[in-house]
C-alpha positions as CSV (number, residue, x, y, z in Angstrom):
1,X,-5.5,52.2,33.7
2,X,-1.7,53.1,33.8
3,X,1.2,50.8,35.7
4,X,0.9,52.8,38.4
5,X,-2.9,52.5,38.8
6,X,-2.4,48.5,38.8
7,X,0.2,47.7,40.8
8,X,-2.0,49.9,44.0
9,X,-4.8,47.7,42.7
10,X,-2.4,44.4,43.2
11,X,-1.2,45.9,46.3
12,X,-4.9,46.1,47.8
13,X,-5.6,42.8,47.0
14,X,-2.4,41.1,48.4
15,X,-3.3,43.2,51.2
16,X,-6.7,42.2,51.1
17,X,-5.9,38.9,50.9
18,X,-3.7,38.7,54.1
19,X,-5.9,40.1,56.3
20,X,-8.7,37.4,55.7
21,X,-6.7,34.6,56.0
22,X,-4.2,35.6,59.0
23,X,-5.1,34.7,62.4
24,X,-5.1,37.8,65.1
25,X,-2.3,38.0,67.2
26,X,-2.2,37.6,70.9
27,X,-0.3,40.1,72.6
28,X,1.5,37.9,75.2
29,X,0.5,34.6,76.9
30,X,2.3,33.1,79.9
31,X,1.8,31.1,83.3
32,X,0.9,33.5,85.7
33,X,1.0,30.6,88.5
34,X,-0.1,26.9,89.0
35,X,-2.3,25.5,91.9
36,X,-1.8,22.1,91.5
37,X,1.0,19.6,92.5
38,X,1.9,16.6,90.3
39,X,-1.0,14.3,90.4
40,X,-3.8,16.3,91.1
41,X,-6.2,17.7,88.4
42,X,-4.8,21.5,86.6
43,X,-5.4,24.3,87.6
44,X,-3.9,27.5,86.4
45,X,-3.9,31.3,86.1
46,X,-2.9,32.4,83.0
47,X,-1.7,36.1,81.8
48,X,-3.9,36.7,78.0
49,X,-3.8,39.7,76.6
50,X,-5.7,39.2,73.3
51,X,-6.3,42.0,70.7
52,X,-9.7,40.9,70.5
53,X,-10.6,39.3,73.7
54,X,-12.5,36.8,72.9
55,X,-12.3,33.9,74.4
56,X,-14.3,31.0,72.6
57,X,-11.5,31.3,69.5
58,X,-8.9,29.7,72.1
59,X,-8.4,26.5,73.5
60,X,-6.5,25.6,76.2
61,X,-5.1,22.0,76.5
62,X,-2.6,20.6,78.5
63,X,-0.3,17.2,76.8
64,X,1.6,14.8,78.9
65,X,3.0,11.4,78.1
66,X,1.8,8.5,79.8
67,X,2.7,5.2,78.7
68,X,4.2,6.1,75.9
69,X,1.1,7.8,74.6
70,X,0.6,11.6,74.2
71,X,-3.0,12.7,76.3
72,X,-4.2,15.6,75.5
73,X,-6.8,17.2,77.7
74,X,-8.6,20.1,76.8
75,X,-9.3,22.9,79.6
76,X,-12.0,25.6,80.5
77,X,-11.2,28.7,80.7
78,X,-12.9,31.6,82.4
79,X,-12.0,35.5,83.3
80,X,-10.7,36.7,86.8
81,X,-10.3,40.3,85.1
82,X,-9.5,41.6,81.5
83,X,-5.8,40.3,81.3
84,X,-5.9,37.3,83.8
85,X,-7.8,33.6,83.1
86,X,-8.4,31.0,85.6
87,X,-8.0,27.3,83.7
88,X,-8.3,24.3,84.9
89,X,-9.4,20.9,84.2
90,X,-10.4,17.3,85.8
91,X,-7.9,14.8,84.9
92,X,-4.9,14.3,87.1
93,X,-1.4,15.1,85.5
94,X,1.3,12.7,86.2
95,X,4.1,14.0,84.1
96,X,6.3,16.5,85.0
97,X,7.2,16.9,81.6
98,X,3.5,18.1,80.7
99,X,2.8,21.1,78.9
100,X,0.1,23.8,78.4
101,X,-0.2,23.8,74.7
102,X,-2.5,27.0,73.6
103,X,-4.5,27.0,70.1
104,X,-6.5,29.2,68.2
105,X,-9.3,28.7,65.5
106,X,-8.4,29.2,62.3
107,X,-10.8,28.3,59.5
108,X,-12.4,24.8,61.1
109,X,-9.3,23.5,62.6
110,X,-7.4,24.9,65.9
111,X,-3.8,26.2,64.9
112,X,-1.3,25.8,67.9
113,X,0.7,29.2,68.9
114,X,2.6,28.7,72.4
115,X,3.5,25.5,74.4
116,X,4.2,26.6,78.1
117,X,5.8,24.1,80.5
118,X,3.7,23.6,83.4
119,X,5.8,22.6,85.9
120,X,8.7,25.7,85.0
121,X,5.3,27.9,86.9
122,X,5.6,29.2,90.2
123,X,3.0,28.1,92.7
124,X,0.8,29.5,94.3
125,X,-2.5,28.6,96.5
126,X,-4.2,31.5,95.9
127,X,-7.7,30.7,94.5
128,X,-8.7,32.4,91.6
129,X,-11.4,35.2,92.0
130,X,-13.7,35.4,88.6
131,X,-15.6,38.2,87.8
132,X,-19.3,38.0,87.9
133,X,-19.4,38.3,84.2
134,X,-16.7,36.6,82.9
135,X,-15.9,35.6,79.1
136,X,-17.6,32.9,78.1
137,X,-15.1,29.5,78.2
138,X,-13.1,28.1,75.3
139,X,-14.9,25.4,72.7
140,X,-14.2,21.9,75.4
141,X,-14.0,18.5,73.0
142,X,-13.5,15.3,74.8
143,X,-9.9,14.4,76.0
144,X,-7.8,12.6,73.0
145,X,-5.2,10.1,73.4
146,X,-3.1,9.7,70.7
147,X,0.5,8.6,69.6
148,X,3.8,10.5,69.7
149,X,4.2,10.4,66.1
150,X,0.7,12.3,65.8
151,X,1.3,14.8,68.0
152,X,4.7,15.6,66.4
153,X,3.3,18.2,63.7
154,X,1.3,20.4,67.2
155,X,4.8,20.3,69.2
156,X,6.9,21.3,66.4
157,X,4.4,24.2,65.3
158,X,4.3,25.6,68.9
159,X,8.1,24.9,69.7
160,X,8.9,27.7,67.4
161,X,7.3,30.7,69.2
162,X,9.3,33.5,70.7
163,X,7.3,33.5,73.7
164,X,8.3,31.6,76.6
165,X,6.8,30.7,80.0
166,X,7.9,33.1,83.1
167,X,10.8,31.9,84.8
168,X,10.1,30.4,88.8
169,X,10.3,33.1,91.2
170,X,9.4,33.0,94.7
171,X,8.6,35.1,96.8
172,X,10.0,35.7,100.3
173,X,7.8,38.1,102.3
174,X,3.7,37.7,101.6
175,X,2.3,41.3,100.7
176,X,-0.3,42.8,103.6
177,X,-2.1,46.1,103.2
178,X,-4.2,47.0,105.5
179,X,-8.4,47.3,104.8
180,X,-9.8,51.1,103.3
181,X,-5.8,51.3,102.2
182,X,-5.7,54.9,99.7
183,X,-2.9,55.5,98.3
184,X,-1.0,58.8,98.7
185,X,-0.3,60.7,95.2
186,X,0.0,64.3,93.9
187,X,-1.0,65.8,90.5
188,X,2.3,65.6,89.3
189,X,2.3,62.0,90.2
190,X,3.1,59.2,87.1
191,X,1.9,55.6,87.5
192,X,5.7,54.8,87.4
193,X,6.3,57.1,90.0
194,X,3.9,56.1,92.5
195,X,4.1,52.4,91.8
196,X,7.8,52.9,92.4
197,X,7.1,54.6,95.9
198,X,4.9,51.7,97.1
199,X,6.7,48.5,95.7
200,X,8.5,48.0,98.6
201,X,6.1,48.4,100.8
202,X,4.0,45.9,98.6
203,X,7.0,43.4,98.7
204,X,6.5,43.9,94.6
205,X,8.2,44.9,91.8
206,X,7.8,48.5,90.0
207,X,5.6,46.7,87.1
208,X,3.7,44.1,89.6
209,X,3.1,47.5,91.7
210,X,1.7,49.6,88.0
211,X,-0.1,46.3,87.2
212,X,-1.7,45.9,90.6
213,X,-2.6,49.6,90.5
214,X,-4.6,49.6,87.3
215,X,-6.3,46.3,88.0
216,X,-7.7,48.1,91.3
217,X,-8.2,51.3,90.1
218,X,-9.3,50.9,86.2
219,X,-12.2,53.7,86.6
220,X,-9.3,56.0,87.8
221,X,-7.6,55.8,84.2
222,X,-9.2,57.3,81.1
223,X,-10.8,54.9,78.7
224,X,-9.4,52.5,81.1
225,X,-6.0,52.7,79.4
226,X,-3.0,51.9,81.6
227,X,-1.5,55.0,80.2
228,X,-4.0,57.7,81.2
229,X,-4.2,57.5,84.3
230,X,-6.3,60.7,85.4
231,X,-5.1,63.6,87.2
232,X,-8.0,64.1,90.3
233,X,-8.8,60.3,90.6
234,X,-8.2,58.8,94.4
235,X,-6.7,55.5,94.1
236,X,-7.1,52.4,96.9
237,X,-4.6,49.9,97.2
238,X,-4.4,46.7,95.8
239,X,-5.0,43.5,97.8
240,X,-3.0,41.2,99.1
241,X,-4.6,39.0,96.8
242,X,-3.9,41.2,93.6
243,X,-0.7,41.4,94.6
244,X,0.7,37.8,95.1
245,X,-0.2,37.4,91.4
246,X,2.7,39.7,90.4
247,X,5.9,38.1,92.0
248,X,8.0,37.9,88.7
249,X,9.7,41.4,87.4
250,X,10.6,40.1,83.9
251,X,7.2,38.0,83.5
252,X,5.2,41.4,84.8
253,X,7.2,43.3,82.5
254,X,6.1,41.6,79.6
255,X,2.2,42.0,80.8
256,X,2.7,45.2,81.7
257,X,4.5,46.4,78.0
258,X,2.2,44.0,76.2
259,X,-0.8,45.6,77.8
260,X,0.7,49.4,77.3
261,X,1.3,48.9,73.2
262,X,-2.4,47.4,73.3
263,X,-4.0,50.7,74.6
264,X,-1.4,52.7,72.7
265,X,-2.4,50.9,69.6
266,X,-6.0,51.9,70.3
């Protein structure tokens, strides 16, 4: 075999290598909102966009300080559609300094990836719809109380990501469409074009309005990619609950991009 010949073989096998032992990446994680106030048990909606989607290689745990312990409390998750998780767990939290700390298994241990702070989340008390065949929860151990010094290898590891939670936005004037809403479009019509027309009128943002349009509508776009939307397809209008979940332009904005390179990438 000539040089050539064995450094492609080396090259295969590096490459080989790599792609047993790297963990898949997730797209983009953030808060979507919190329904909980300090001292009452978490609950959460969460914006996952996971190249694989599957849930049970996540956990989901939220660590706050109490007494000058680190608590951890591991969460359940469940699906309210393909790019939106209700979480929530049973024990109160009591810092305000808490965070969502979100892992992933790799090998027989869970790898951290993102902290979020929980308290930097807007609120909202909207209750979370879940599908009627959602994906099945993250792995729950028992809650773990252990010292600051123990923790200190998870919160450096997950202090380092570039991801960061959506900044607080409120928002002023509550959405209302009417029931049997369709929405008015032409051939020539883009998804940026008519969620532009309507996000005003949905007291939304251009990307909130595309991402409320696809959830509503995903037989209306081919393969269900946010991209092809389909030419002859009627669309109806988002509810007024589909729409208080996007409030945030630069925290849509990242779904709505992380979501687009996803179905571009397929």
């Amino acid at each position: 075999m000539n040089m050539m010949g064995l450094i492609i073989k080396f090259l295969l096998v590096v490459v080989l290598i790599y792609s047993q032992v790297l963990p898949a990446q997730v797209s983009h994680i953030s808060i979507n909102s919190r329904q909980f106030e300090l001292g009452q048990p978490p609950v959460l909606k969460v914006n996952f966009i996971d190249q694989h989607a599957d849930l049970s290689l996540y956990q989901f745990a939220i660590q706050q300080t109490h007494n000058q312990q680190t608590i951890m409390q591991v969460l359940m998750a469940e699906k309210i559609n393909p790019y939106l998780l209700h979480v929530q767990g049973d024990k109160e939290v009591t810092d305000t300094g808490a965070e969502l700390i979100v892992s992933r298994l790799h090998s027989d241990h869970w790898a951290a990836i993102i902290t979020l702070a929980l308290f930097d989340a807007p609120i909202s008390d909207k209750s979370a719809a879940l599908t009627p065949t959602g994906i099945a929860p993250a792995k729950v151990n028992q809650i773990a109380d252990t010292s600051k010094n123990s923790s200190s290898a998870l919160v450096d590891s997950v202090q380092s990501t570039p991801v960061k939670s959506a900044s607080v936005s409120t928002q002023k004037t509550p959405p209302y469409v009417e029931a049997n809403c369709t929405i008015e479009r032409n051939d020539s019509d883009t998804l940026w074009k008519i969620a532009n027309r309507y996000k005003g009128q949905w007291n939304t943002n251009v990307y909130g309005s595309m991402l409320a349009i696809f959830e509503s509508n995903l037989m209306a776009f081919s393969k269900q990619r946010i991209h092809l939307l389909l030419k002859d397809a009627s669309l109806i209008c988002p509810s007024n609950e589909i729409l208080t979940e996007y409030h945030d332009k630069s925290a849509d904005r990242r779904v709505f991009e992380a979501i687009e390179a996803k179905h571009l990438a397929q």
